[in-house]
N, C-alpha and C positions, 0 to 999 in steps of 0.2 A: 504494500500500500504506500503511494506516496502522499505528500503531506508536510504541513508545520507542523514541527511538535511543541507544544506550550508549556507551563510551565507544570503541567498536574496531568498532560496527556492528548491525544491526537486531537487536532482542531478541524482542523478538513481535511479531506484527499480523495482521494479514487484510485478505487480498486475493481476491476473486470467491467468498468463502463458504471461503475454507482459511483454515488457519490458517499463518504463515510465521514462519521464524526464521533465522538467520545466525550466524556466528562471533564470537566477538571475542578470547578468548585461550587459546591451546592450553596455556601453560605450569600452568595452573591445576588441570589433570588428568592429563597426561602419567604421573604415576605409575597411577593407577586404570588406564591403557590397558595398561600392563604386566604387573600381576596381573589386573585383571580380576572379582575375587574378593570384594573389599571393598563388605559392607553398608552399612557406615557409616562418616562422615565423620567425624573426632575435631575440626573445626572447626563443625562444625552446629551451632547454639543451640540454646538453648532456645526463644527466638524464632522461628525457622524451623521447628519440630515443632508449636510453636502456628498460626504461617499453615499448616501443613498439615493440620491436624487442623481448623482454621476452614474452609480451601475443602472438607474435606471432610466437613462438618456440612453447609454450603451444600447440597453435592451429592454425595450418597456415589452415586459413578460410580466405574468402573476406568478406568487408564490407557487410552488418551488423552484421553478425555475429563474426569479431573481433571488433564489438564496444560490445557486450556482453559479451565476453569474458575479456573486458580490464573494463566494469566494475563487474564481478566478481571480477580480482585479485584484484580491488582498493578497493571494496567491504569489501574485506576479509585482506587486507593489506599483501600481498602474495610474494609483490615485494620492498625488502628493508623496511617495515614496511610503506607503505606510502598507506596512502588512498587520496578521492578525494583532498581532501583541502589543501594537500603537493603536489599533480599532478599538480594543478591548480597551482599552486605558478612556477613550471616548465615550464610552456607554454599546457599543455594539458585542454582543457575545456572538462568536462563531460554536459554540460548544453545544452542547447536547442540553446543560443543565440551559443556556441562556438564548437557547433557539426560540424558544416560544414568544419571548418578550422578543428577540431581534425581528422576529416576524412578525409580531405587534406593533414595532416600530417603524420597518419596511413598508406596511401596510396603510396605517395613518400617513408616512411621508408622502407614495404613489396616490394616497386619494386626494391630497393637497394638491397635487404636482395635476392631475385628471381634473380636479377640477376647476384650474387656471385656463388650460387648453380652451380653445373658443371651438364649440361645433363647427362641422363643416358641412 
């Protein structure tokens, strides 16, 4: 499997055409799994709203397919030279424990971003 490794365990990669990911700390979210309810992170930058609104100029896809895409560019450091471990420092978890919230967050940003766009 390739892959960042972080600092508690595999962050993204792919292996036989998936894509893979792993843990690495539960303390980071624990409160989100109790309510459940919260959109938004009060730790998210400004920085993290721009890598998402970047991957998803790249490729305006829906979830899952911009969580693939946002970890290629972090992958490949595509976006301001930042891979996982400077995203993460942002509010963006690539991880397994902080995927649900990064797709909560992904989510809210592309409806913003959807509904700036003017019909055509």
């Amino acid at each position: 499997m390739d892959g960042q490794r972080g600092s508690g365990g595999w962050i993204c990669g792919e292996g036989r055409g998936q894509s893979a990911f792993t843990r690495e700390d539960h303390s980071a979210h624990d409160g989100l799994r109790a309510g459940g309810n919260a959109l938004a992170d009060p730790t998210l930058s400004p920085l993290a709203i721009e890598f998402i609104e970047f991957c998803f100029t790249r490729r305006a896809v829906a979830w899952p397919q911009l969580y693939d895409e946002m970890c290629f560019v972090a992958g490949n450091r595509l976006f301001k030279g930042l891979g996982y471990e400077e995203l993460k420092d942002t509010g963006l978890d690539f991880t397994l424990v902080g995927l649900a919230l990064t797709a909560r967050l992904a989510g809210e940003v592309t409806r913003r971003m959807r509904a700036t766009v003017p019909a055509i």
